[in-house]
Each structure stands twice: as structure tokens, then as C-alpha cells.
C-alpha positions in Angstrom: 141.4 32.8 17.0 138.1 31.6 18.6 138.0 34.7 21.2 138.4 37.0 18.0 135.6 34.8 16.6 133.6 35.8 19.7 134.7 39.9 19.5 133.1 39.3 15.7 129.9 37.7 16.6 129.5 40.2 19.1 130.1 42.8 16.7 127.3 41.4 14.5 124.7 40.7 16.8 125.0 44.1 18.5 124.9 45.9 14.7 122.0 43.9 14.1 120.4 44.9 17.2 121.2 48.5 16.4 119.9 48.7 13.4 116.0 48.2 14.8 116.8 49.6 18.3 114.6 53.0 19.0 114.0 55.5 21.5 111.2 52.0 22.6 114.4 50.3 23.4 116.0 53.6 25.9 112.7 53.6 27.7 112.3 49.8 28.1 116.0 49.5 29.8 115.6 52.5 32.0 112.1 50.4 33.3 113.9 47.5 33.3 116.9 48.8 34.7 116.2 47.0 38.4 116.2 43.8 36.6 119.3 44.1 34.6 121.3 45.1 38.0 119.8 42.1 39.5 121.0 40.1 36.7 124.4 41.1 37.0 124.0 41.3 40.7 123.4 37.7 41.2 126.4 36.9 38.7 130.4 36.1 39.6 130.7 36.7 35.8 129.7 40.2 36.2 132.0 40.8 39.2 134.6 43.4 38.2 132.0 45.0 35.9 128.8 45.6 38.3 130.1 49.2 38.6 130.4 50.2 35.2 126.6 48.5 34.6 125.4 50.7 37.5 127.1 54.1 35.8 125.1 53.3 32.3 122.2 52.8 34.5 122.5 55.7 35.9 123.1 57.6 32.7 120.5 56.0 30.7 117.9 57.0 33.5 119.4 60.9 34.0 119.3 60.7 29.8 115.8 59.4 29.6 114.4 61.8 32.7 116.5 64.9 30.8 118.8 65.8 33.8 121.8 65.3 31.3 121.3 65.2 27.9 124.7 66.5 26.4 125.1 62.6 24.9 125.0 61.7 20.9 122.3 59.7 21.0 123.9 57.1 18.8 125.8 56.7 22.4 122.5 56.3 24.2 120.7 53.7 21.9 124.5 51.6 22.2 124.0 51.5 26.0 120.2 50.5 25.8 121.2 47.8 23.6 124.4 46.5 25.9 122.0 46.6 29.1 118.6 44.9 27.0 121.3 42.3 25.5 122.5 41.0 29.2 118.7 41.0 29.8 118.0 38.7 27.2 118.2 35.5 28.2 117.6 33.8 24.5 121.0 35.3 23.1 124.1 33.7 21.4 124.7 32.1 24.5 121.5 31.0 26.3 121.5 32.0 29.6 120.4 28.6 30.6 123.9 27.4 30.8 125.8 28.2 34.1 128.5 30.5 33.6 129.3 30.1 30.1 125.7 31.4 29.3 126.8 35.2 30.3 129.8 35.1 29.0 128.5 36.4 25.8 126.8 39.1 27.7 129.7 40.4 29.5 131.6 40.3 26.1 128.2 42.6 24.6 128.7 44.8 28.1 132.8 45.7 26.7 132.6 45.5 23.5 129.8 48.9 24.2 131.7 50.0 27.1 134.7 50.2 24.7 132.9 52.2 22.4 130.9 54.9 24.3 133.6 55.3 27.4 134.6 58.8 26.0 131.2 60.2 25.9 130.8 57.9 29.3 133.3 60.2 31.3 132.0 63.2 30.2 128.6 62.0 31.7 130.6 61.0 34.9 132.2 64.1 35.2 129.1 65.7 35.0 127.1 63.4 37.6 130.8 64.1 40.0 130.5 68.0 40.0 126.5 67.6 40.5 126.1 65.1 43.3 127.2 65.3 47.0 126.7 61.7 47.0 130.4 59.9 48.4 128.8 56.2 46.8 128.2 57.7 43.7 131.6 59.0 43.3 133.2 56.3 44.5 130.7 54.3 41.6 132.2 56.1 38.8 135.7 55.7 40.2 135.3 52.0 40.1 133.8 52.0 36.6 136.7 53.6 35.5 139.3 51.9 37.2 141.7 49.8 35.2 142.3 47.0 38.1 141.3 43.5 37.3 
């Protein structure tokens, strides 16, 4: 009952955060995008989900500098929101507090990756057939992969 509690505040705050999120919001992630990975970098709560936070900031910067664009961008303002949320250190959770303090961030990171993973693998099939890149490959093979 109390992690459903948590699916449903997460549910709220990101709709709330939607709601006044803009095309501001895309281009402030994609700048801030070497902050976010260093977040998530620095954090054992992030572990098994560093890839799938490298793929959307990938996308989010190939979206924002119009190499792929083929995205709703109800999809794109989702992902801004996930990656500016983990950011945030004044959220439901303050980041203050070790450990339990991203949990709420990781739960904002799955709840979006849940919802946009469809339109996600289309991008990565995309970024696959267009790169000769072996790291970025093996990237969106990890974001995808089901192994915990």
C-alpha cells in the first residue's frame, strides 16, 4: 500500500509539473544535461538505470539540435520533466537525505520511462541505424535490457 502511495504521488507531482513545463524546460535539461549524468553518476541508487538516463539525454539533445525529431512532443516535455525532477534537489524527497532522498527521483525516472519507452525505441532504433559508434549501441542495449 505505501509503495502504491509513492507510484501516486509521483503521478501527481509529475502532472503538476507538466502542466507548466515548456519548450524553457527541453532547452534547460539538454544545458543541464552534464549535471543531471553527474547526479546519477555519483549515485548507487541510479545504478541499473544510468543507461536509460544517458539514452534520454541523448534524445533530448538530438531532439532539441533537430537531428531526430519524429517524437510527439508530449513525449519530449515528459523526458525534460523526468531528467529536471532528478535535478531538483528540493523535491518530495529532499535530496539532503542519503539514499532515501533519490529514491523519489528514481521512482519520477520509471514512472516516465514507463510511459515514453515506445516512442523511446523508435528513437533508439533510429540513433542504431545512424551511428557507427559500438558504445552507443551497446548504451541503448543496456537501457533496454530487462536484467536487474
Amino acid at each position: 500500500m505505501k509503495e502504491r502511495a509513492s507510484k501516486d504521488k509521483i503521478r501527481g507531482e509529475f502532472e503538476k509539473l507538466y502542466k507548466t513545463a515548456s519548450k524553457k524546460d527541453i532547452l534547460r535539461a539538454v544545458e543541464e544535461s552534464d549535471k543531471i549524468y553527474q547526479k546519477v553518476a555519483k549515485s548507487s541508487v541510479f545504478e541499473k538505470e544510468i543507461a536509460k538516463v544517458r539514452l534520454l539525454l541523448m534524445l533530448l539533445k538530438d531532439y532539441w539540435n533537430g537531428k531526430y525529431t519524429s517524437l510527439p512532443y508530449r513525449t519530449i516535455l515528459a523526458i525534460a520533466v523526468a531528467l529536471l525532477y532528478i535535478l531538483n534537489p528540493i523535491d518530495l524527497i529532499p535530496d539532503v537525505l542519503p539514499l532515501i532522498g533519490l529514491t523519489d527521483d528514481l521512482t519520477m525516472l520509471l514512472f516516465v520511462w514507463e510511459m515514453v519507452s515506445k516512442d523511446v525505441e523508435e528513437y533508439a532504433l533510429w540513433k542504431a541505424e545512424n551511428t557507427d559508434s559500438e558504445s552507443v549501441k551497446k548504451l541503448i542495449e543496456e537501457a533496454f535490457s530487462e536484467e536487474d
